[in-house]
Structure formats: C-alpha cells, structure tokens
C-alpha positions in Angstrom: 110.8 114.0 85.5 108.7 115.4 82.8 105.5 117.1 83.6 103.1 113.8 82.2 105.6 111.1 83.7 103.8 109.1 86.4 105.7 107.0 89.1 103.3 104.6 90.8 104.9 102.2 93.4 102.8 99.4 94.6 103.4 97.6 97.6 103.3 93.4 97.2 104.0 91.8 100.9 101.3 90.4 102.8 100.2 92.1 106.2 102.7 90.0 108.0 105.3 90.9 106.4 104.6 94.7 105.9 107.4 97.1 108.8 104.5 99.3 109.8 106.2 102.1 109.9 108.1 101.5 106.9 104.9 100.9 104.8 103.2 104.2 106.6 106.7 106.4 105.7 106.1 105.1 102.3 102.4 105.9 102.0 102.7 109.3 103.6 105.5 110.2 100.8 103.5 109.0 98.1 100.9 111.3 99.1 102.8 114.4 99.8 104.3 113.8 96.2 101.2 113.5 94.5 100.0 116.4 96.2 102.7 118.5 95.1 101.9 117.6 91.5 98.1 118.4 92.0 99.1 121.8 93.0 101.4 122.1 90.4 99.1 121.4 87.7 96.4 123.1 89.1 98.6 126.5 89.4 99.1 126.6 85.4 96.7 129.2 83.8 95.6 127.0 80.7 94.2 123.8 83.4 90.9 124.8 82.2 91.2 125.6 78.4 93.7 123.1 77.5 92.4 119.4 77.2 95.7 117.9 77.8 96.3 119.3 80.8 92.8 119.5 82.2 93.3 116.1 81.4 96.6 115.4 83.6 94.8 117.7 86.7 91.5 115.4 86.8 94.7 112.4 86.7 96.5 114.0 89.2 93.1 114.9 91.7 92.6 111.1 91.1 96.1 109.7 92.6 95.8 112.5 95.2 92.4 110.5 96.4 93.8 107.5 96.1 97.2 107.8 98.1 95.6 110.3 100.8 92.7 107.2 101.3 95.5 104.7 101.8 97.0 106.8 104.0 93.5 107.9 106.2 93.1 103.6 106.5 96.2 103.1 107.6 96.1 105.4 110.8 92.3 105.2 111.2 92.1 101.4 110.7 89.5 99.1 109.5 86.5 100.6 111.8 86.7 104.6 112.1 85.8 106.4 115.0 84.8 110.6 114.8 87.6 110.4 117.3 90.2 109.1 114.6 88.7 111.2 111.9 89.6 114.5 113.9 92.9 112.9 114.7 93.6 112.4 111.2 92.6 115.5 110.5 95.3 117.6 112.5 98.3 114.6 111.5 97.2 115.4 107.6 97.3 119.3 108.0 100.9 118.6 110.2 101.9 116.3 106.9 101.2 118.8 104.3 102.6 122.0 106.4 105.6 119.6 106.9 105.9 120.4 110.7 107.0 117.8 112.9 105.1 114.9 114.9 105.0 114.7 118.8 103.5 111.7 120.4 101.8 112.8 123.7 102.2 110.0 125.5 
C-alpha cells in the first residue's frame, strides 16, 4: 500500500443481522490500523512544511476520530455512563499497547 492509498470498509447489515463480536473485531482493527497510519504520518519531519502531507495527517487525524468513535459507541452504548467512560478508557490503552483482554467475571 502506498503511503496516500486509503481502505475504508463500511459495514451494510442491519442490527439484527450484525455477529457482535464479529462487527466489534472489525471496528477495533479498523482503528488500530488507522492509528498506525496517524503515527506514521505524523513521525515524518516535513508533516508541517509540506502541504501534501500535512494534508494526508489532518486525513489521517480525521479517520482516527472516526473509527476510535465507532468503536467508544459500540462498548459504551447508546447512553454513557462515567463508569463506561473509564472502562473504555483502560480497554483503548490495552488495544493500542496490544496486551491481552481478561474478563473478570
């Protein structure tokens, strides 16, 4: 993949037909991926002083939002508590350090 290429997948099914955990796999992989590229870009010395790439960062910053919100809604659900925020919080700095995920239940 060249360094402007963009892979955007979009998910079609209706909520009853959506596996869950399938559809949360997907999201979290989306995210990690266009994290990964937001670092990337962000790394290279000419982000500021070249318009093209400056360009492709504020692109990049913007699919990072994007994918990381459908990924907060999807385990916070439609009415966040602070409880599920700090939840969140600890499962999105597991997901990015790529450790693993215990269930205490």
């Amino acid at each position: 993949m060249e360094m402007f290429d963009e892979q955007i997948v979009t998910l079609t099914k209706t909520d009853d037909d959506i596996d869950q955990p399938e559809a949360m796999r997907t999201a979290c992989g989306l995210f990690l991926t266009a994290e990964r590229k937001f670092r990337k870009i962000s790394a290279h010395p000419d982000v500021v002083t070249d318009p093209v790439i400056n360009c492709e960062w504020w692109n990049c910053l913007e699919m990072v939002y994007t994918c990381e919100k459908t990924v907060w809604r999807m385990f916070v659900g439609p009415q966040p508590t602070m409880e599920d925020n700090k939840l969140y919080a600890k499962f999105r700095e597991l997901l990015l350090k790529g450790s693993k995920l215990n269930a205490n239940a």
